[in-house]
C-alpha positions as CSV (number, residue, x, y, z in Angstrom):
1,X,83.7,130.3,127.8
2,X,81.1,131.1,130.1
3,X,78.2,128.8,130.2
4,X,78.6,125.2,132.1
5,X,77.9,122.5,130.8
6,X,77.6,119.2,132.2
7,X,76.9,115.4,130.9
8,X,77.0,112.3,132.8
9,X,76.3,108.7,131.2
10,X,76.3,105.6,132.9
11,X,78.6,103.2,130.7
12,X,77.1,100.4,128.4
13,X,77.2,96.7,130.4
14,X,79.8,95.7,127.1
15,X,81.9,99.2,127.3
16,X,84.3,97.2,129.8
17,X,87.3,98.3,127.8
18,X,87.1,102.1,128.4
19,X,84.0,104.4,128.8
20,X,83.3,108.0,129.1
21,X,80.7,108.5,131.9
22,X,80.7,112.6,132.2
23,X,81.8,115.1,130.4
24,X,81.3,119.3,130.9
25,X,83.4,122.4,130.3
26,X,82.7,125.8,132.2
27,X,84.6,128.9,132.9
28,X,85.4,127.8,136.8
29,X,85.8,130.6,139.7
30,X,85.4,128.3,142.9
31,X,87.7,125.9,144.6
32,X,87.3,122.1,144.7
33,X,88.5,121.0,148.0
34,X,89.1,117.4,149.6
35,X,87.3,115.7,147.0
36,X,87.0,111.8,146.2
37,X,85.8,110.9,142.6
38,X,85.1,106.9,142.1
39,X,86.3,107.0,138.6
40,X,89.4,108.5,136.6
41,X,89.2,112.5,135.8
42,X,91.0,114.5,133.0
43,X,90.4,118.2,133.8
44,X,92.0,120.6,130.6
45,X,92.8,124.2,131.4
46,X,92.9,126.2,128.4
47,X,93.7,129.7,129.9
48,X,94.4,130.7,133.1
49,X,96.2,130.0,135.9
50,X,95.6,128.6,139.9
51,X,97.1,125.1,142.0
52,X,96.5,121.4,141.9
53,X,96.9,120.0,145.0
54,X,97.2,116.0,145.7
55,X,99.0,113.3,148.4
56,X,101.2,112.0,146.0
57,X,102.8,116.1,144.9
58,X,101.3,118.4,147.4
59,X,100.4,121.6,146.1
60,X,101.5,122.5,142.6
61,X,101.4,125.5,140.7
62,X,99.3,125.6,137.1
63,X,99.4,127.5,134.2
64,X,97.2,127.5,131.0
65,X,97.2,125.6,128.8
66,X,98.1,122.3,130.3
67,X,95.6,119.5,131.3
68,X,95.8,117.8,134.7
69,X,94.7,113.6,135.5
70,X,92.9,112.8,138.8
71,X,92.8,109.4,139.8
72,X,89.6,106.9,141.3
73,X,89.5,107.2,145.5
74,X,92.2,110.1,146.4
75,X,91.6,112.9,148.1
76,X,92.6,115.9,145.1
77,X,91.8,119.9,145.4
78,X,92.6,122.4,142.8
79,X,91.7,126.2,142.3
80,X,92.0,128.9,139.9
81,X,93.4,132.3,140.9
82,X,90.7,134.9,141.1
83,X,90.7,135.8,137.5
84,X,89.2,131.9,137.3
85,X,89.9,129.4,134.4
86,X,88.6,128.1,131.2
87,X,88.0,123.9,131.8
88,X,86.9,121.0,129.9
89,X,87.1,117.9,132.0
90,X,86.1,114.4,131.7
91,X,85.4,111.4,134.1
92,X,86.5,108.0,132.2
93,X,86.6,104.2,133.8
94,X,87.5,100.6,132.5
95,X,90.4,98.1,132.3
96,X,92.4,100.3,129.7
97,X,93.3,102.7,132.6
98,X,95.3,99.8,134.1
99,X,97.1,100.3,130.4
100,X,97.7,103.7,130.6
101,X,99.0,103.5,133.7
102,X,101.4,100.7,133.5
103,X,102.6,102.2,130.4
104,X,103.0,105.6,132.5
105,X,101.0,107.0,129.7
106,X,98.9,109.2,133.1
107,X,101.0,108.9,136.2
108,X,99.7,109.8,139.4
109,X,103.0,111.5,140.8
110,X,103.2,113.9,137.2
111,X,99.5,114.5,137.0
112,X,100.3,117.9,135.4
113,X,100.8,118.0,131.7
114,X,102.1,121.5,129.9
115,X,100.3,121.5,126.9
116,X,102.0,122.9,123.1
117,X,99.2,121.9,120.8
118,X,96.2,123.7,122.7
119,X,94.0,123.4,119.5
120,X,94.7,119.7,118.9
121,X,93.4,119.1,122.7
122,X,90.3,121.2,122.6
123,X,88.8,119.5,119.3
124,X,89.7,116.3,121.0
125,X,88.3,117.6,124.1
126,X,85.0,119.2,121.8
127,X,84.3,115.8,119.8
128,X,84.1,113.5,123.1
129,X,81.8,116.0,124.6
130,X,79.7,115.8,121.4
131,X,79.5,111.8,121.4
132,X,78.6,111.7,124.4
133,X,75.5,114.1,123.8
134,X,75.0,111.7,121.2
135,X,73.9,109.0,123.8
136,X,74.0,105.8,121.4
137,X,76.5,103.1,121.3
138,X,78.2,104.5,118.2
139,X,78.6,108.0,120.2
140,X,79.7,106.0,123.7
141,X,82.4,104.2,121.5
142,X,83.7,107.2,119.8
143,X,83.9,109.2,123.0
144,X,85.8,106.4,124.7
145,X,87.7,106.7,121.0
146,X,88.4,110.9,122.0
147,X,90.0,110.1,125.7
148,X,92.5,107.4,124.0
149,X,93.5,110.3,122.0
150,X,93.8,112.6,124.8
151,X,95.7,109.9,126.8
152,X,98.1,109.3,123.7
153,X,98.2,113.4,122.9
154,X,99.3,114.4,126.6
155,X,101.6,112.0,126.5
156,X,103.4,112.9,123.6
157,X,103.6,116.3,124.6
158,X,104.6,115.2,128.3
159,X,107.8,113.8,126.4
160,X,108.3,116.2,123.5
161,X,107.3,113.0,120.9
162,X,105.5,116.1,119.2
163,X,108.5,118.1,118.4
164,X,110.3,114.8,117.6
165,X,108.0,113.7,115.3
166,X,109.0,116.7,112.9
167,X,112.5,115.3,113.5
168,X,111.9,111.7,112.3
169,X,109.8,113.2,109.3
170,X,113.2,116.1,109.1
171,X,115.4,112.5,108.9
172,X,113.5,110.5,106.9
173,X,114.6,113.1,104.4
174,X,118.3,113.0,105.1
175,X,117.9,108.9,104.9
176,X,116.1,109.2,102.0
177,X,118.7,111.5,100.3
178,X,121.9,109.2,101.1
179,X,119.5,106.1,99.8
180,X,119.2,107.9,96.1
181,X,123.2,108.8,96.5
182,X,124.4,105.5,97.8
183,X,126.0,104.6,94.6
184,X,128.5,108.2,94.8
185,X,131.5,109.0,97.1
186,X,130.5,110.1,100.6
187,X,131.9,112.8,101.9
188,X,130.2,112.7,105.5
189,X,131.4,116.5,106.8
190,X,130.0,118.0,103.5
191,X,126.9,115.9,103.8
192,X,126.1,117.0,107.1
193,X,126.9,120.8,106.6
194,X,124.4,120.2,103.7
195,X,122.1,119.2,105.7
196,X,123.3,121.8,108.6
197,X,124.6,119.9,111.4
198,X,128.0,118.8,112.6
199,X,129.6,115.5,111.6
200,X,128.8,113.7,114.6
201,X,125.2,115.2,114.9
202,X,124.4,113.7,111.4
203,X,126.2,110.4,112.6
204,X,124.4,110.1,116.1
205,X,121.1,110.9,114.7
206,X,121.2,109.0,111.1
207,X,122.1,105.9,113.0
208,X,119.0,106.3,116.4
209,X,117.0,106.1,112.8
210,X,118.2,103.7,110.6
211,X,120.2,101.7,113.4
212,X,123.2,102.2,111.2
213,X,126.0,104.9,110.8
214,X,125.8,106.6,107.5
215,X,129.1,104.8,105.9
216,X,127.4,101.4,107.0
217,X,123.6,102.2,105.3
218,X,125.4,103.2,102.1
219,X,127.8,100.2,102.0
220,X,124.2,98.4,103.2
221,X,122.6,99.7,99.8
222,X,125.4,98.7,97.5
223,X,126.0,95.9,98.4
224,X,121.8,95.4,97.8
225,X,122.3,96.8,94.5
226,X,124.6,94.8,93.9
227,X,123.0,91.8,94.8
228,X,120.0,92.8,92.5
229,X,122.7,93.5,89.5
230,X,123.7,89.9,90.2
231,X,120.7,88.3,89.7
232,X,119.1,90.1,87.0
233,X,122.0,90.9,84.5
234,X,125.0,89.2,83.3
235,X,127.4,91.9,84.2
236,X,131.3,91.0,84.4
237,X,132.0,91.0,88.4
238,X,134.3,94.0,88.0
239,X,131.6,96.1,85.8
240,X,129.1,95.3,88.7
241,X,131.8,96.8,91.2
242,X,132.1,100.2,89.6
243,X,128.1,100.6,89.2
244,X,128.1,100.1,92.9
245,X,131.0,103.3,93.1
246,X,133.6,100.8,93.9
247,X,136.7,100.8,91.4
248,X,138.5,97.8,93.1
249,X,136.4,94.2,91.8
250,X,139.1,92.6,94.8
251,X,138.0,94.3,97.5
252,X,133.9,94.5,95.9
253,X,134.5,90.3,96.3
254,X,135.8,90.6,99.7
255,X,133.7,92.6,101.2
256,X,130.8,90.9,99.5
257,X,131.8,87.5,100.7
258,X,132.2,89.4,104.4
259,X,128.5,90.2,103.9
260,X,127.0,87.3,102.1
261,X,129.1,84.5,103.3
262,X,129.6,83.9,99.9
263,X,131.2,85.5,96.7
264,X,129.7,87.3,93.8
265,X,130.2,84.6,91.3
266,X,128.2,82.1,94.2
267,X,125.5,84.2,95.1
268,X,124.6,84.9,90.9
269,X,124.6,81.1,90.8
270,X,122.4,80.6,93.5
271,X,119.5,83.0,91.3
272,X,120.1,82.3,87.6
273,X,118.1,84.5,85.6
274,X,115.1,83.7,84.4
């Protein structure tokens, strides 16, 4: 990146919402000292390396990639080293910033964001510089579009939701699995090792997803299969038991009326067939 490149748009009347008013990228060599912008600022580093320098940290080291926020009416300066930096940067105003903020989505004393997912940034970073060359209302919107995502992108790698996210899809899976075996014996130390992770990772983890420990969710989905067997066959009580892996039609009845506040027989009355 060597060319700069600079756009500035003054925001539609009815953009009140959010609205991109510049947007540039540039390979940067020089300093930016004591500076005041009126609106919000999202500068990107993609390579390189120099400081940031506000009231609320001081002076803070940077390192490629990461992307830093700049907020309306405080003094900021920032550098690269003498090698310089790659940037992208855009200026963005409107009453979702007070949003972002609350939500500590951007926060003013963690402006500096280590970035994992360079590539997912710069075609952010590359289609709201492109709406806003654009210059219609369609472009405007979509480039106000492009920052959410930036906002919502930095975020989740400010907080490692990125890497999570492969962890909830990883679960899902293991859920999934112990849904389709509900019906069979559990043995919960083989299950996890299966799945290769210690009995009480398995546990802590299975229930931050489903809000239940594993023993619980498969009890959960017999006893749902067995309601369904209830009210859509005419199965003996005990023959419904043992489809549902339990050999004792007592304790099925028990621990159904526990759940149901009613028994087996009651609840099958309740749905005749039709």
């Amino acid at each position: 990146m060597r060319d700069a490149e600079a756009i500035y748009r003054t925001p539609l009347s009815a953009a009140g919402g959010l609205a991109v008013t510049g947007s540039g990228r540039q390979h940067a060599r020089r300093a930016v000292t004591d500076r005041k912008l009126p609106s919000f600022a999202v500068v990107l580093v993609e390579r390189g390396q120099g400081w940031l320098e506000t009231a609320a940290t001081g002076r803070m080291s940077l390192t490629g990639p990461a992307l830093f926020w700049l907020f309306p009416n405080r003094v900021h300066s920032y550098a690269p080293d003498e090698d310089g930096w790659d940037e992208r940067w855009a200026l963005f105003e409107g009453s979702f910033t007070r949003d972002f903020v609350r939500l500590r989505l951007i926060a003013e004393r963690h402006p500096v964001v280590a970035l994992h997912h360079l590539d997912e940034m710069v075609r952010l970073f590359g289609k709201l510089h492109a709406d806003l060359l654009d210059d219609t209302n369609l472009g405007q919107a979509s480039a106000a579009l492009m920052l959410h995502r930036i906002v919502i992108s930095a975020a989740r790698q400010a907080s490692g939701a990125a890497d999570r996210r492969q962890e909830r899809r990883d679960m899902a899976d293991i859920v999934e699995t112990l849904r389709r075996r509900a019906m069979q014996p559990l043995d919960l130390a083989a299950f996890a090792a299966e799945h290769g992770m210690s009995p009480a990772t398995l546990r802590r983890r299975f229930t931050l997803e489903t809000g239940l420990p594993p023993k619980a969710f498969q009890l959960r989905a017999r006893m749902d299969h067995a309601k369904q067997l209830l009210a859509t066959t005419d199965e003996k009580i005990e023959t419904v038991a043992a489809m549902i892996g339990l050999d004792d039609p007592f304790y099925f009845s028990r621990v159904f009326h526990e759940r149901e506040g009613c028994s087996p027989r009651e609840f099958r009355a309740r749905y005749p067939r039709v």
